[in-house]
matplotlib code that plots the C-alpha trace (Angstrom):
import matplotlib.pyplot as plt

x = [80.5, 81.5, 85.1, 86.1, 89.1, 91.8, 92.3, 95.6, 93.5, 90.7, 90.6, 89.9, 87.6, 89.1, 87.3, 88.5, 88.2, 88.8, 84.9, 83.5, 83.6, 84.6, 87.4, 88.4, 92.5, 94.4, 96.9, 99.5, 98.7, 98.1, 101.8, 103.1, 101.3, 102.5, 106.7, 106.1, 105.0, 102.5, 99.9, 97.7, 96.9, 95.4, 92.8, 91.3, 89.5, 92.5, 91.8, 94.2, 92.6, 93.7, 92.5, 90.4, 90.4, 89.4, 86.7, 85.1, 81.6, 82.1, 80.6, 79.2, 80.9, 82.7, 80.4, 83.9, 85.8, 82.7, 82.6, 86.0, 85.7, 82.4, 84.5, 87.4, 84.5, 83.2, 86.4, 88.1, 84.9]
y = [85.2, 88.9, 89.8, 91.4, 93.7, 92.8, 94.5, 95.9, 97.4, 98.5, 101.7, 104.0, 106.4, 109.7, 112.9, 116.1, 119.3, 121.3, 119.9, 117.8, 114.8, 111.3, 110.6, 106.9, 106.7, 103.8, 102.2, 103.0, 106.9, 106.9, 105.7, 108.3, 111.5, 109.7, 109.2, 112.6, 114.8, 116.6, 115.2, 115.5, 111.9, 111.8, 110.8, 108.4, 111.4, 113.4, 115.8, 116.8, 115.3, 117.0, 114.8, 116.7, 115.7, 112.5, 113.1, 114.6, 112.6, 111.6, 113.6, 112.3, 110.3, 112.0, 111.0, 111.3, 108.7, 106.5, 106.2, 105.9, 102.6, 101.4, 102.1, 99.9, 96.8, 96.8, 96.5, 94.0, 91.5]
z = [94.3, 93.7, 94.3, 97.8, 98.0, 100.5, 104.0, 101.6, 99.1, 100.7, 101.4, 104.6, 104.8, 106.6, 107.3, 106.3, 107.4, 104.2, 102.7, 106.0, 103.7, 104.4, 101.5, 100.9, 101.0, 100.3, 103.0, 100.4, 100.9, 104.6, 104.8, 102.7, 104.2, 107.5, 106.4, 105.1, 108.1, 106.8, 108.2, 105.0, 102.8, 98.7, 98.2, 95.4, 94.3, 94.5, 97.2, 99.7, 103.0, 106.2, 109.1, 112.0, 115.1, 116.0, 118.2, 115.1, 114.0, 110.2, 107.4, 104.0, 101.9, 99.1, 96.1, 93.4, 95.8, 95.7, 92.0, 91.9, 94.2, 92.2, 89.1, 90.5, 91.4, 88.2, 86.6, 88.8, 88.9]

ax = plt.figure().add_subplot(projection="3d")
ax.plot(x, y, z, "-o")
ax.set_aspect("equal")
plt.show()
């Protein structure tokens, strides 16, 4: 049976408006850009992700987030 990440590791997929693209951020990360303020969250590909607004349909995935979360199954299985 492959291994399934935990509702704490699993990551969200938020939409920004600096590339239209769906980034996958961790819970860990949407709690700091929140305790921060500044309304932006990392991403696993390391972009800066600044949330539109939420009536906003979702864009395509970020193609450097998804290998990062392959990359992370593959390793972890």
């Amino acid at each position: 049976m492959p291994a399934t990440a935990s509702a704490a590791t699993r990551p969200m997929w938020v939409v920004s408006i600096v590339d239209d693209a769906e980034h996958a951020v961790t819970r860990d990360d949407l709690a700091a850009g929140i305790a921060s303020g500044s309304g932006t969250y990392r991403a696993l590909c390391q972009a800066t992700v600044i949330p539109p607004s939420m009536t906003e349909p979702p864009g395509s995935r970020c193609p450097y987030c998804t290998a990062v979360l392959r990359l992370r199954r593959r390793t972890t299985a």
